[in-house]
N, C-alpha and C positions, 0 to 999 in steps of 0.2 A: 163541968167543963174544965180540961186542964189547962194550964199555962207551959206552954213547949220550952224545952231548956237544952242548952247545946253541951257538949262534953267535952271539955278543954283541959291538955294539961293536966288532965287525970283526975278532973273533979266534973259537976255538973254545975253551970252557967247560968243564971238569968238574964234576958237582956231585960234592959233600962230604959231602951228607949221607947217611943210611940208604937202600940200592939195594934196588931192584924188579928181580927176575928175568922176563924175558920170552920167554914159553913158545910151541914148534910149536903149532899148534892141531890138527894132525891125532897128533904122534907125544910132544908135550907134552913133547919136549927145550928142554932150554935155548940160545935165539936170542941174547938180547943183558940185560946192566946198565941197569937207569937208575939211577943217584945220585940224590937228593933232590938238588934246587939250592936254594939260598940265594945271591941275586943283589940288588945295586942294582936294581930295576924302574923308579923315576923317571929312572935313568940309560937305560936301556936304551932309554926314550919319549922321552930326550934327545938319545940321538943319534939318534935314527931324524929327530927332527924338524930336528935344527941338523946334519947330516951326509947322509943320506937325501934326506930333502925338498929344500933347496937343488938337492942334483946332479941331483936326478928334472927338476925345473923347471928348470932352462934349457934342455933340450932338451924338443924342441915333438912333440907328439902323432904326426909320422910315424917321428921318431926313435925316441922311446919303440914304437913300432909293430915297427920295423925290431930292438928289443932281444929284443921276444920272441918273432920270427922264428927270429932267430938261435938263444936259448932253446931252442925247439920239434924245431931241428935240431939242436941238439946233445943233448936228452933222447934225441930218436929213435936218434940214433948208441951212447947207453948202454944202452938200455933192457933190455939183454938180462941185465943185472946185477939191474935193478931185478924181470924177473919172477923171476928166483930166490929172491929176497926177499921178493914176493910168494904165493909156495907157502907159505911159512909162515906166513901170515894165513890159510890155507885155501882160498885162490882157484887153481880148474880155470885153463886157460892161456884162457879165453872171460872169466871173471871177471874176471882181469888184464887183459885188452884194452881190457874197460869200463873200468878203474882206470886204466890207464898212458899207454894210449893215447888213449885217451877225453881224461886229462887235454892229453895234448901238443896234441888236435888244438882243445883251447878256447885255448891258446899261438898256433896260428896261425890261426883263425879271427878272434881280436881283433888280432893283425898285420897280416891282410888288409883286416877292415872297419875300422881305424882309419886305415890309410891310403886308403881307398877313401871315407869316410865323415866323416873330423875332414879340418878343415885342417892344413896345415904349420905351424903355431902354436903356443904355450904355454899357449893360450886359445881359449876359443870363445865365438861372439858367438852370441846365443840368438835365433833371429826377428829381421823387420825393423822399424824405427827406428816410434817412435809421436811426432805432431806436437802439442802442448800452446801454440800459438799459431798466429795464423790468417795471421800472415808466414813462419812456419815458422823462428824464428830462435830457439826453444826444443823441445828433443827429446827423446826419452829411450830408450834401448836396454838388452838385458839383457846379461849376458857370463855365462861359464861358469869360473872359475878352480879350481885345484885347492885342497884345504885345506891348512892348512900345520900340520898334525896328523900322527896314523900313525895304519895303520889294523892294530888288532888282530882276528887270525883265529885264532876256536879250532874246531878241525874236528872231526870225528866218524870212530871207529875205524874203519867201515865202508868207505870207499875214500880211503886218504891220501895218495893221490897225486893222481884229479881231487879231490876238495873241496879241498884246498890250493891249485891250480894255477884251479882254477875260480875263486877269490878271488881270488888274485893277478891273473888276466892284467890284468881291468877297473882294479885301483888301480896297477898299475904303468903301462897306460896314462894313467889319468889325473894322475899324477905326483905319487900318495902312495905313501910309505914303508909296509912289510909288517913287521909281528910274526907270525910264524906260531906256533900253539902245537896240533901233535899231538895227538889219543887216544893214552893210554898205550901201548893193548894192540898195537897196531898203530906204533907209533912208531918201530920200528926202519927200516921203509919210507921213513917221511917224511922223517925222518933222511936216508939215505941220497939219499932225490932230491934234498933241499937239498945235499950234500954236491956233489952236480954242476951244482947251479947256481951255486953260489960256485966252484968248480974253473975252469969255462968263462967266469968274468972277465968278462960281458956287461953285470949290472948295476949302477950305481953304487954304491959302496960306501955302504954305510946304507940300501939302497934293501932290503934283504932280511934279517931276524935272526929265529931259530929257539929258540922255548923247546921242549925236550925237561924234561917235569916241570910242576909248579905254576906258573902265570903270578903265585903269591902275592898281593903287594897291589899290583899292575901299575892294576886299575884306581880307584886312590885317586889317582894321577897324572894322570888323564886330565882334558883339558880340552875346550873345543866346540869346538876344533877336528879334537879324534881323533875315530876309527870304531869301531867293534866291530861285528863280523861272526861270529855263532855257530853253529854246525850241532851239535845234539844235544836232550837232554830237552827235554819241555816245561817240569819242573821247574827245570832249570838255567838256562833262559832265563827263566822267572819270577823267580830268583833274582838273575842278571843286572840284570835290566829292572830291578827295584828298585834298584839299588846309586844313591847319590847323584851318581854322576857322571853318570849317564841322567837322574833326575830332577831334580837342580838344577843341574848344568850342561851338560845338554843336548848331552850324548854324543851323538853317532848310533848310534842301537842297530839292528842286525837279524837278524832268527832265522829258522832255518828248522828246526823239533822235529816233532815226535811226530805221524803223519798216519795216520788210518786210510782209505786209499784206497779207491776203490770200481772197479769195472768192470761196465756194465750190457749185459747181453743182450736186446734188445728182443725184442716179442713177433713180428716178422717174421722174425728172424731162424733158424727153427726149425729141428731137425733135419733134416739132410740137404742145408741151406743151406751155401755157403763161410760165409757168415759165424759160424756153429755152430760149425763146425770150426775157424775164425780163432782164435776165443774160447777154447775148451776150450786148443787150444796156446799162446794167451799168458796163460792163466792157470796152468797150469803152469810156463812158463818162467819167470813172474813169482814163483813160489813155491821155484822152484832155483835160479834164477841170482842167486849171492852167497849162497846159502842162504838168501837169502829175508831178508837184512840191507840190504835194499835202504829207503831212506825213502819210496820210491814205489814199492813193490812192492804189488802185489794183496791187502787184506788182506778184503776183503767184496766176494762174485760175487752178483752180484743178477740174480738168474732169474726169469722164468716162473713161477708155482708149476706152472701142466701141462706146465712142462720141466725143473724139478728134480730127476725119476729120469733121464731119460736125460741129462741134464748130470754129474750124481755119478757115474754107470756109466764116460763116456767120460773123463771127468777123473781116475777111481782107474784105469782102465787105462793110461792117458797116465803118470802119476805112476809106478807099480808097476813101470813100464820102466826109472825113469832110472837109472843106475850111480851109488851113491853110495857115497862112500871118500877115497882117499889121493886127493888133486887134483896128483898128481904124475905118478900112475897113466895108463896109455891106457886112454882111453874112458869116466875116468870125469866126467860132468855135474856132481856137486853134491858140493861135499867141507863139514868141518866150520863150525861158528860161529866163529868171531876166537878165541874164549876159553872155556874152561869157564867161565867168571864169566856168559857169557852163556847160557851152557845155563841156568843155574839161573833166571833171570830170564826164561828161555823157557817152560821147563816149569811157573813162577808161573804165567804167563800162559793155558797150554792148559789150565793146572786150573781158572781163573775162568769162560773158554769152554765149559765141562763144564757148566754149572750151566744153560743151558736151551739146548743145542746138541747133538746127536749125532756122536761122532767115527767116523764111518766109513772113515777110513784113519788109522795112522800110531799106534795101540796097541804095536805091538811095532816093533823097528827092522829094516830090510831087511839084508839078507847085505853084509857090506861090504867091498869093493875095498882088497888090501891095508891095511887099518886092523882100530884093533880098538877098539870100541865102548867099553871101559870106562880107556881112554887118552885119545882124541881127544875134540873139543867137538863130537859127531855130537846131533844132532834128525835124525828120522826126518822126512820132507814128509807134513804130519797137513793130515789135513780134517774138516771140521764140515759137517754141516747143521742150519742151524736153526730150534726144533720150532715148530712153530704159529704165531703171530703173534709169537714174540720178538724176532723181529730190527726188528718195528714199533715199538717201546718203544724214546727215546730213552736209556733208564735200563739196557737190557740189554749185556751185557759186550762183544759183538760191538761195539756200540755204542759204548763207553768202552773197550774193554783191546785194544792193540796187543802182539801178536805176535811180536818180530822177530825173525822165524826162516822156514825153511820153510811158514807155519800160513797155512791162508786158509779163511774160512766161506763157503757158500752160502746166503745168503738171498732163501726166497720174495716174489716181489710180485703183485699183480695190480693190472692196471692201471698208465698212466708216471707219474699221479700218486703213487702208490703207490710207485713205484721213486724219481723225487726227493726226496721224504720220506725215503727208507731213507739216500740218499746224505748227506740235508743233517743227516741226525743223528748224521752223521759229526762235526762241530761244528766243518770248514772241514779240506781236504785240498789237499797239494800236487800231486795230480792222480786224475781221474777218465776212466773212457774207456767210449766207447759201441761196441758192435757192430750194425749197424743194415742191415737191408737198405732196410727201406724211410727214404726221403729225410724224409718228414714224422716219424714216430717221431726221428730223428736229429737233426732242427733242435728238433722239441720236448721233449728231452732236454737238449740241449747248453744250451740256451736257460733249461731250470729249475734246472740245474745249477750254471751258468757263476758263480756270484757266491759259491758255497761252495767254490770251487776256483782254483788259481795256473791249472791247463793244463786243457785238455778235448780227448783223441786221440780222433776219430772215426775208426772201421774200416769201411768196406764192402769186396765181393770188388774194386773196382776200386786198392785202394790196398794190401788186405793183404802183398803181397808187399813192396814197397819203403817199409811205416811203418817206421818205425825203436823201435816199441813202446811202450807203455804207460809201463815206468818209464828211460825215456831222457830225460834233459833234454837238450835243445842250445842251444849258446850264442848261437843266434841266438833264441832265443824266451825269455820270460822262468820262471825257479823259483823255486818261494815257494808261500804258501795262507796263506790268512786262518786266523783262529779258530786251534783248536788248532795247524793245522801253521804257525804263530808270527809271523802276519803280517807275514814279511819279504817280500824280492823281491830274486834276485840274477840273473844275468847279461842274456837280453833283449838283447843287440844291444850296442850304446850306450847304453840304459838302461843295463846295469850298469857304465857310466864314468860318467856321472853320478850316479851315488850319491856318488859320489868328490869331486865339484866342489859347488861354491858357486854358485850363483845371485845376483846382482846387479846389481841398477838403477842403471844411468847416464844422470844426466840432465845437458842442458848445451847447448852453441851446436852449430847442425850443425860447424863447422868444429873444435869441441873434442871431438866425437862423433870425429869419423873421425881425430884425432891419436890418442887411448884405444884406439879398437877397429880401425884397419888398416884400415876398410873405410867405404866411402866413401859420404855419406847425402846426400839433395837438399838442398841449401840453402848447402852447402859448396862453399869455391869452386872452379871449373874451371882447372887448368893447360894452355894450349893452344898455348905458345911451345915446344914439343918437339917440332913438326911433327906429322904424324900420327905414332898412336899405333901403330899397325901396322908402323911402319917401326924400332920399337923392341924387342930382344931383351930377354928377361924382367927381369934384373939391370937395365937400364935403364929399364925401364916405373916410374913413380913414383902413386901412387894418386891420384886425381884428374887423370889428365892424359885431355884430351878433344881429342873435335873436333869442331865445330858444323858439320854440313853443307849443302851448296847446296839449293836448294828445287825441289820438281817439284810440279806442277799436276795431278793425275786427272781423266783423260778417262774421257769412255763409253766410247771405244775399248778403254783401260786394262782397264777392266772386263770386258766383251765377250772382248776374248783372250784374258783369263787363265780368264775361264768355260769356254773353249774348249780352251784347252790342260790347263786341269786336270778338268775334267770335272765343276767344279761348277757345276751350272744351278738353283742354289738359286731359288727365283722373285723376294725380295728383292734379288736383283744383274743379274735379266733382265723384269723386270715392274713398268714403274713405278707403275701400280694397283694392282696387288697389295699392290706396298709401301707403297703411302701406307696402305692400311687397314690393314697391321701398326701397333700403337699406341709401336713403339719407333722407328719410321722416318718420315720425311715424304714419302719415296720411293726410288729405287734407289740403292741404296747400295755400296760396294766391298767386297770382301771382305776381311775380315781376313787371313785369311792371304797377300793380295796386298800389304797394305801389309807387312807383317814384308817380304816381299821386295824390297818397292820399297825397303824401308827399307833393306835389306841390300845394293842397287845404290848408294845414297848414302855408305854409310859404310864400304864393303870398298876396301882399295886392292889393285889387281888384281893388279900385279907382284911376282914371288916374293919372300916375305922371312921375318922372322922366326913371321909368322901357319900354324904347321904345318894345325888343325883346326879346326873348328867342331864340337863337339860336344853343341851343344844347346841350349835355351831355359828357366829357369826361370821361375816366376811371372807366364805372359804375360797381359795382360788385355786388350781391346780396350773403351777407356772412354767413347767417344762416335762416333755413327756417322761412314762417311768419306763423301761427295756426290761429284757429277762436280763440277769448277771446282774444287776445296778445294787448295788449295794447302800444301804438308808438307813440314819438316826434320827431321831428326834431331838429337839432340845425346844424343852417345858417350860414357861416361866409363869409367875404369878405377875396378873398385868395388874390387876384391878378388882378391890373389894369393896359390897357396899350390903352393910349387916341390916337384915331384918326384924324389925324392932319384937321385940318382945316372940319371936315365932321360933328361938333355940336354933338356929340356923344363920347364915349370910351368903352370897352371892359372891361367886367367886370366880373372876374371867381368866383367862389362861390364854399365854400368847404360845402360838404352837406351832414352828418351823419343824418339816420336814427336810432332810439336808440330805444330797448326796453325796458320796465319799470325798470330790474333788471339789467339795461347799459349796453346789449349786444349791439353792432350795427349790424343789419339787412341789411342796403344799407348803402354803400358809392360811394359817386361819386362828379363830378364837373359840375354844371351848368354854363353854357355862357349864358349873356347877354347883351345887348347894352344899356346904360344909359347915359342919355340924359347931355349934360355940361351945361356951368351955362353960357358961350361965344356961340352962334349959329353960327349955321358954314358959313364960309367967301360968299359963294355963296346962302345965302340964303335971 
């Protein structure tokens, strides 16, 4: 049995005070100590902020990227520790997948989009430049820096290893410092995975410290620069949310508590449909897998009322099948709750549900796999139906009392009016999901739904197979829900690295614009004494270095061939009547897409050099038409570099005015390309 220890300040902790024994949940041996801590906490916010932070920031978003790559691969190389330590939280080797793996692969999903998706920078410029004078010689742009605060995470017992790692990846990308602080009952887990993230040295020291115990008075320290990021009650995040550091000074607070989710089976969907069959199976898997400890697990099935008997039928035989027991055992699907503490607070809950719901499964408990009922934290997977119009009453239990356990009700609707009401008096859920065959039921569903809910899974037979389910968050989409479930919002992509950073208006001369922000805004001067720019490798290209190109005159001819060769015979580029009666033309005009080209004949230097790729065009516009006779240059600039670590190349954006003789510009836009460095890259 070990004795659990916290990581402060860059050493490992004993508390001192009165310990907590922490129990199997299936054979309720003893796993592990906690000590009661009694800790400096302002200290512990101090170094994260003057130790942590510093080191986080100087390296730039693909670094930080590259740290929890590394991360990612070195959990995966342990993991095999971690699900042993897993079993005794109660989690089947499916449960731990969602936990363990699930977390690593939110570690490299934000390794991937952060360098795929941030620049190579310390910062990020928000949109392009806005002009506040009509010479353009006052500007203003926004940037993205990180806070120079730490961001405290307290997670919920239910999966400690992703909700921990689901935090972290977003704020260690954005280059704040982590407080992690465990659920008790589960703590020896989180423990243990912090215990390999500090072992594998990846990242910077302060960047990562682990309360095992009471976070005590951690948040009377906090200032607006910290975060707080909570996963649990709705209570505790009420609790929270009040504390004076949220309210006067403006902590960053976000929660995600207590969701009673819905899942609705539209009336197309009926028996004998795939979609029928979708349903019944993910709402059972949604009531065993984790034991049904899931915060977006199925906790209200909104039915048909004339498909309420054969939904109940085929959902207690689904049910009735699963092996439930020792999650150690072969074969078996659904093992105990985390803790007897939460049996009691379970079966609170299924006695409230009694009171205008019928339990048709889950009275007595099933034969159980190697375990034994009056040891382990076993709930039997119960189900309700509910009587009459109860489940219409925003006031009834289904309504207001969550679950967490194997327990999900069916409630009757008729009518999809009927069935959005049932959901929204849900009073805001971290996700809801439609089975639908028909396309209109589906869109006007999702559609009445969407605003009482963080996610909306739509199911038909063409996607059942490869959705990834109902209570799966992925860290490319965002999690969270309004109302009760605690109107946070965590990961999303890059949404959740922006939580992380500050937003801030820079205003100023174009030319003190692009000193600040590295990247390079109209008004700002051109450097064009470097030759072409093309003929410069990355390390040498300097921002703002341009090239004003020769001028070419458009012929009809022009026109004509490229209509020819490209196969656009739009009537505006081959019908000069036609076009003058277009109201944006006076007659035949060239093609847009012919100038980008002709543009691209002016300003590419032909001969091999540093220029590897042309990878694409951002924000093209075409802003006034082109004529035959109109005579067009170009002028090139380097807006914006961001080098690719170790791959012998960088990323190289180009600001690219099309002009016409009398300086109207014609196109604007930004060309991408890869240019080669002056370092060849490590594997080559």
């Amino acid at each position: 049995m070990r004795t659990l220890q916290s990581y402060l300040g860059g050493r490992w902790v004993t508390g001192t005070g009165e310990s907590r024994v922490l129990k199997d949940a299936t054979t309720d041996e003893d796993v592990a100590t906690l000590p009661g801590l009694q800790h400096d906490f302002g200290e512990v916010l101090h170094y994260a902020r003057s130790v942590g932070g510093p080191k986080l920031r100087k390296h730039t978003f693909h670094e930080r990227a590259l740290m929890l790559k590394a991360l990612a691969i070195h959990l995966t190389e342990k993991k095999g520790d971690l699900y042993a330590l897993s079993s005794a939280t109660g989690c089947t080797k499916t449960d731990s997948w969602i936990d363990i793996d699930g977390g690593i692969g939110v570690l490299f999903t934000y390794g991937s989009k952060g360098r795929r998706e941030l620049p190579n920078a310390p910062f990020l410029v928000d949109g392009p430049p806005e002009s506040f004078a009509k010479d353009g010689s006052f500007r203003g742009f926004h940037i993205q820096v990180p806070r120079q605060g730490a961001a405290l995470h307290i997670n919920a017992f239910n999966f400690p290893v992703w909700g921990m790692l689901e935090k972290l990846a977003p704020s260690i990308l954005a280059g704040v410092p982590v407080i992690t602080k465990p659920a008790t009952p589960t703590a020896f887990l989180a423990e243990a995975c912090v215990r390999e993230i500090i072992a594998a040295d990846i990242l910077p020291e302060g960047a990562l410290q682990l309360i095992c115990g009471s976070v005590g008075d951690i948040m009377d320290h906090m200032s607006g620069q910290d975060m707080v990021g909570f996963t649990g009650s709705a209570w505790t995040a009420a609790k929270l949310r009040s504390h004076a550091c949220v309210t006067e000074r403006s902590v960053h607070f976000t929660a995600e508590a207590d969701s009673l989710n819905s899942s609705v089976l539209a009336p197309s969907s009926a028996p004998g449909t795939p979609e029928f069959d979708l349903f019944v199976r993910e709402v059972a898997r949604e009531m065993c897998t984790k034991a049904g400890q899931k915060c977006t697990a199925i906790r209200r099935a909104i039915v048909p009322s004339t498909m309420v008997e054969d939904f109940a039928k085929a959902l207690q035989a689904r049910l009735q099948k699963v092996p439930v027991g020792n999650p150690r055992s072969e074969g078996v699907k659904m093992g105990p709750l985390a803790s007897r503490g939460q049996t009691d607070e379970v079966r609170k809950a299924i006695e409230s549900l009694k009171t205008n719901a019928d339990m048709v499964l889950g009275a007595s408990m099933p034969e159980l796999v190697d375990a034994r009922p009056e040891v382990g934290a076993f709930v039997a997977p119960t189900l309700f139906v509910v009587q009459g119009g109860a489940g219409k009453r925003a006031d009834a239990p289904v309504n207001t009392v969550e679950a967490f356990g194997p327990v999900s009700s069916i409630v009757p609707y008729d009518g999809l009016d009927e069935a959005i009401d049932v959901v929204r008096m849900g009073g805001g859920s971290l996700v809801s999901s439609v089975f639908a065959r028909s396309k209109d039921e589906g869109r006007d569903l999702v559609l009445g739904m969407a605003a009482f809910n963080g996610r909306v899974l739509v199911v038909d037979e063409a996607c059942g197979r490869t959705s990834t389910g109902h209570g799966s968050p992925l860290p490319h989409l965002v999690h969270g829900g309004p109302g009760r479930a605690g109107g946070g919002e965590e990961l999303g992509g890059m949404r959740g690295v922006m939580h992380y950073l500050q937003r801030t208006a820079i205003q100023g001369s174009p030319d003190m614009l692009t000193a600040v922000t590295g990247t390079w805004v109209d008004g700002s001067q051109r450097k064009t004494d470097n030759g072409h720019p093309f003929r410069l490798k990355f390390e040498a290209l300097d921002i703002g270095d341009s090239v004003v190109t020769d001028s070419r005159k458009i012929s009809l001819e022009d026109i004509e061939r490229f209509a020819d060769l490209s196969g656009d015979h739009f009537y505006a580029h081959m019908d000069d009547k036609a076009a003058a009666a277009n109201p944006l033309f006076d007659g035949r005009v060239a093609h847009g897409y012919f100038v980008v080209s002709m543009a691209a004949g002016l300003f590419v230097q032909p001969d091999p050099g540093p220029v590897l790729a042309n990878y694409g065009l951002d924000r093209c516009r075409f802003t006034t038409p082109v004529y035959p006779g109109d005579v067009l240059h170009v002028e090139f600039t380097c807006k914006q570099k961001s080098l690719r670590i170790d791959k012998g190349y960088g990323e190289v954006m180009w600001d690219t005015q099309v002009v016409r003789e009398d300086g109207e510009v014609v196109a604007a836009y930004d060309v991408l390309t890869l240019v080669e460095t002056i370092e060849p890259a490590k594997d080559a």
